[in-house]
C-alpha positions as CSV (number, residue, x, y, z in Angstrom):
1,X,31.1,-47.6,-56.1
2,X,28.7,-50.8,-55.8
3,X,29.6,-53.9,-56.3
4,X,28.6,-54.1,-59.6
5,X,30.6,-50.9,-60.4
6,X,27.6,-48.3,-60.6
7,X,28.3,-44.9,-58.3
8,X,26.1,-45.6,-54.5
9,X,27.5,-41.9,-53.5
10,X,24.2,-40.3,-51.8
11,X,23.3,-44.6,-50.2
12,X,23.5,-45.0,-46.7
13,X,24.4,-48.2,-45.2
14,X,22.6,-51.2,-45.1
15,X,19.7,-52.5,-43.5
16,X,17.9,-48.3,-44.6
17,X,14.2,-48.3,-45.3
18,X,12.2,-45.5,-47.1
19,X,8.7,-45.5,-47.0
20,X,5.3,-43.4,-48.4
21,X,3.9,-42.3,-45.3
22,X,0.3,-41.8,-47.6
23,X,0.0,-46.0,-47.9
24,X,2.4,-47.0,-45.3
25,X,4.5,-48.8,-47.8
26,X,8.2,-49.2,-47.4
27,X,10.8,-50.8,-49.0
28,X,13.6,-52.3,-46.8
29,X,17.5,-52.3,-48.4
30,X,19.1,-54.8,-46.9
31,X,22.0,-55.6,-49.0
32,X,24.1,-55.0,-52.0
33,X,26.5,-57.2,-52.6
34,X,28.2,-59.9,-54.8
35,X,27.6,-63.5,-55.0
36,X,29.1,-66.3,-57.3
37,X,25.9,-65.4,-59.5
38,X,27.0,-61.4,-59.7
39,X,25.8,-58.4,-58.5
40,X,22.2,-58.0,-56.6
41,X,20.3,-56.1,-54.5
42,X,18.4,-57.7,-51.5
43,X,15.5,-55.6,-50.6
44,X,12.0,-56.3,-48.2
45,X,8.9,-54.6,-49.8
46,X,6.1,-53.8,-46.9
47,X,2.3,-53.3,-48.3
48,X,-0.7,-52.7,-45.9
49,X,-4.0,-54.7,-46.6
50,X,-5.6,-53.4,-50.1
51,X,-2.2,-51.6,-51.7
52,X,-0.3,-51.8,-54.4
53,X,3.1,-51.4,-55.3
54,X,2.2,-48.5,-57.7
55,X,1.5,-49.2,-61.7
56,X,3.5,-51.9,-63.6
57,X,6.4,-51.7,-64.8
58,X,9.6,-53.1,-65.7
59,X,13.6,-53.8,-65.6
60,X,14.8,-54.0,-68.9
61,X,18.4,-55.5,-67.4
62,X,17.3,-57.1,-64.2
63,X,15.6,-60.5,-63.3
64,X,13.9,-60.3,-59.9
65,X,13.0,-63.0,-57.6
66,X,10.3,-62.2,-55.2
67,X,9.6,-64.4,-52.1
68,X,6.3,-63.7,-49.9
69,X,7.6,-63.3,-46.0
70,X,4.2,-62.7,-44.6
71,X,0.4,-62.0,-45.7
72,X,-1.0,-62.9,-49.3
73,X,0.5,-61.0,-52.7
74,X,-1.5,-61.1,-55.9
75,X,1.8,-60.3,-58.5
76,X,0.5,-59.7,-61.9
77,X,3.3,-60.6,-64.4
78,X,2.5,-59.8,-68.2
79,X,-0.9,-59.6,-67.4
80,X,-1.4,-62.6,-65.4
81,X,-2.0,-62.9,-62.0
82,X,-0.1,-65.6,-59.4
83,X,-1.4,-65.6,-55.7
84,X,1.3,-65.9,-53.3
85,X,1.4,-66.7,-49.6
86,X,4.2,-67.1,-47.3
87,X,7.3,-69.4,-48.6
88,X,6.0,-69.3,-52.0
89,X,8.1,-67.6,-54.6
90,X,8.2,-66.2,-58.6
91,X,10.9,-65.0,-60.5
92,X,10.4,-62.1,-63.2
93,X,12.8,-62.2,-66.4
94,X,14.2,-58.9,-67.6
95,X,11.7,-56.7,-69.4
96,X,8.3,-58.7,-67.7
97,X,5.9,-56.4,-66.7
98,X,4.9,-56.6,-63.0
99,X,3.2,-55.3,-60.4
100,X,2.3,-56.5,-56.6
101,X,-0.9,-56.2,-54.6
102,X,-1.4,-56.7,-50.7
103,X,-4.7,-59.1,-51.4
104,X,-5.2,-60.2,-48.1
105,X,-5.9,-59.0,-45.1
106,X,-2.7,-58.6,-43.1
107,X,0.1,-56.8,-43.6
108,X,2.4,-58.2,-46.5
109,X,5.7,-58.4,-46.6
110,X,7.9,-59.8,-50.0
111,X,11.6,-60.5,-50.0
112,X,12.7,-59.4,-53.6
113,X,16.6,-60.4,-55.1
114,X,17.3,-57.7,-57.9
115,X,20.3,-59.0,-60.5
116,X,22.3,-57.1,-61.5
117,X,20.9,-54.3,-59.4
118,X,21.7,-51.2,-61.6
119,X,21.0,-48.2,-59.9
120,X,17.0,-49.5,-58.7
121,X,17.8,-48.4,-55.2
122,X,18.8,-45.0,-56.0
123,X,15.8,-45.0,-58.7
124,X,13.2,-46.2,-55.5
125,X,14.5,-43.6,-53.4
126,X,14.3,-40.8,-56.0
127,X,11.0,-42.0,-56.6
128,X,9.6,-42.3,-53.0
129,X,10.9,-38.1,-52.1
130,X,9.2,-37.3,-55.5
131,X,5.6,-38.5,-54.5
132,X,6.4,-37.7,-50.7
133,X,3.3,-37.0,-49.0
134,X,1.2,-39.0,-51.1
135,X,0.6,-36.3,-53.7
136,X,3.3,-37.0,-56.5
137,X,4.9,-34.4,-58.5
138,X,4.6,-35.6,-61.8
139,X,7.2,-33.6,-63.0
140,X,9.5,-34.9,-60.4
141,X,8.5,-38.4,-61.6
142,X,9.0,-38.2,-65.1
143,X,12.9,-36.6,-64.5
144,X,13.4,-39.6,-62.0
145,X,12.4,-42.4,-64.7
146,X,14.3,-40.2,-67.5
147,X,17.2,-40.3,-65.8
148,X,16.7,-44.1,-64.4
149,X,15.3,-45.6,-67.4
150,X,18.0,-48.2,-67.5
151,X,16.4,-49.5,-64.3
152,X,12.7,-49.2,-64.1
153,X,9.9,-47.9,-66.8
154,X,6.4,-47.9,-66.6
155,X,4.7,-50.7,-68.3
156,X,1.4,-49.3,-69.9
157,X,3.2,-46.6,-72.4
158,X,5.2,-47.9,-75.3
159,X,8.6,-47.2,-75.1
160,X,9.1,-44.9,-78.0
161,X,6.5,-43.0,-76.8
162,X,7.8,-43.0,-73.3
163,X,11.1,-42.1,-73.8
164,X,10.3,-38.7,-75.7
165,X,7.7,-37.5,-73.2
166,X,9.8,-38.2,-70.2
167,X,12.5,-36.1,-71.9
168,X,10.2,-33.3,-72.5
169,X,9.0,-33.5,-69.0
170,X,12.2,-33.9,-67.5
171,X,13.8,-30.9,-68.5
172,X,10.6,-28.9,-67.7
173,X,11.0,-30.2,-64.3
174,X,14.9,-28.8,-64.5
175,X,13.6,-25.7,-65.7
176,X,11.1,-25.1,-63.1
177,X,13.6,-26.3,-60.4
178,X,11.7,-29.5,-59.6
179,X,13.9,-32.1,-60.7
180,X,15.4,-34.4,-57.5
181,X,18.5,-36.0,-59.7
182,X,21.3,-33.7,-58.1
């Protein structure tokens, strides 16, 4: 169990990194832990010039506060866009729609606080083996944010509407044997 009481079974230890070897992306766990402000996830985001970190989306129990480490982020939150560089940081509330781009031209790395974590890591990892290679199976996908929807959802698709077609596609993806949520 985490700290925060969720099930970390399949985690390895802390600092682990996964990473899309199509963008060069990676996403750095270093910790999961409790503070006197709860439960949180410390993680380090890496994006190469010109990506992003994939469409936006949202936590509809978390609050995240993101920190730029190195190079220039352009995070859109609710549809507006704040330019970052290093030691400047935002906070998104629960259920803000978000996204991140690597807008400049070196490397950027941002230092993100998830609270209360949930089960985001295991959601990012599921996530990252489901699009490995750089072609996502959109099967694959759809199980993972079924089954972690308590975590992370996609932004652009009403919920309703969400929520019934990643159910549909999620047990196709069981059915066809393509569903990475052991």
């Amino acid at each position: 169990m985490t700290p925060d009481g969720s099930r970390n079974d399949d985690l390895p230890g802390y600092p682990n990194t996964v990473e899309d070897v199509s963008t060069g992306a990676s996403i750095k766990f270093l910790e999961h832990s409790v503070d006197e402000q709860g439960a949180y996830l410390l993680m380090e985001g890496v994006l190469p010039p010109g990506i992003d970190s994939g469409p936006a989306r949202f936590h509809p129990r978390a609050e995240a506060h993101s920190e730029v480490v190195a190079g220039q982020a352009d995070i859109t939150v609710r549809g507006e866009i704040h330019s970052l560089l290093p030691g400047e940081s935002l906070t998104i509330e629960i259920g803000e729609a978000h996204s991140i781009r690597n807008s400049g031209t070196d490397t950027l790395v941002v230092r993100t606080t998830l609270r209360p974590p949930g089960e985001f890591e295991a959601a990012i990892r599921a996530l990252y083996e489901a699009s490995a290679g750089g072609k996502p199976d959109v099967l694959a996908v759809a199980a993972v944010l079924s089954h972690y929807r308590a975590d992370v959802r996609l932004a652009a698709v009403p919920w309703w509407l969400q929520r019934s077609l990643l159910s549909v596609l999620a047990r196709i993806s069981t059915v066809l044997g393509r569903n990475p949520i052991k």
